[in-house]
C-alpha positions as CSV (number, residue, x, y, z in Angstrom):
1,X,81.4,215.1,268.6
2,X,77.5,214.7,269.0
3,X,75.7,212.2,266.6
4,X,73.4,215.2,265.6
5,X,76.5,217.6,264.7
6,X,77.8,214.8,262.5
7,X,74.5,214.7,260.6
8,X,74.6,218.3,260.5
9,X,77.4,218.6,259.1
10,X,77.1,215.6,256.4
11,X,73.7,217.8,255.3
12,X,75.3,221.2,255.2
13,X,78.5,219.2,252.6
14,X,75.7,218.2,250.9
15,X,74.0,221.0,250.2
16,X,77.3,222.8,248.6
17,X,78.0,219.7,246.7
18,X,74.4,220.6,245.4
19,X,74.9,224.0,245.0
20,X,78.3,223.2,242.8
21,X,76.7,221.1,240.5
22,X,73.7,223.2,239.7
23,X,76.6,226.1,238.6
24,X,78.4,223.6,236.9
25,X,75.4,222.3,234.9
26,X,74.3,226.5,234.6
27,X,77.0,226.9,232.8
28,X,77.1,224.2,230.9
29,X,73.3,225.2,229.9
30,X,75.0,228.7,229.3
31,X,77.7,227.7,226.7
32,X,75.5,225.6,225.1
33,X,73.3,228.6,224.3
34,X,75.6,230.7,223.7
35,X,77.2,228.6,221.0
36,X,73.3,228.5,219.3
37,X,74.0,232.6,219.3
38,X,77.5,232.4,217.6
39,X,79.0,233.8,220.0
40,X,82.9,234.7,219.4
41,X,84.9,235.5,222.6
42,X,85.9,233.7,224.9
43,X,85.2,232.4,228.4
44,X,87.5,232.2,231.4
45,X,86.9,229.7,234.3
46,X,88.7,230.4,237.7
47,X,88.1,227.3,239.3
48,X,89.7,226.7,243.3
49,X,89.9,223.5,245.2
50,X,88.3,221.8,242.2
51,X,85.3,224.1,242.1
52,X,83.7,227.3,240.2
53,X,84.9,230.3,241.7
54,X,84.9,233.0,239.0
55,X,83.7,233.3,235.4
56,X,84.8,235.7,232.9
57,X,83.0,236.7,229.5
58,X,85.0,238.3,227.1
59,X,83.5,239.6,223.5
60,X,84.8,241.8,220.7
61,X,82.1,244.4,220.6
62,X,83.4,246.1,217.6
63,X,84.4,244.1,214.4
């Protein structure tokens, strides 16, 4: 493999490690706002190979 593939390949890994912490801290910036709201459902986090894949909101719309 070519020296400049390597590289290319080392940037592109970085890039989605990048990419998956920004969501990560999104979210994170997202409960924290929505606990401030009070809000009273629940979340569910689909996570594969140890990263995000798939969030789900759930909230009681009638009480």
């Amino acid at each position: 493999m070519d020296g400049q593939v390597v590289v290319q390949k080392l940037e592109q890994s970085i890039k989605k490690k990048d990419s998956h912490i920004k969501k990560q801290e999104r979210l994170l910036e997202y409960l924290n706002v929505s606990r401030e709201k009070k809000f009273t459902g629940y979340i569910k986090i689909n996570f594969s190979q140890g990263i995000i894949g798939r969030i789900e909101k759930f909230e009681e719309i009638l009480k």
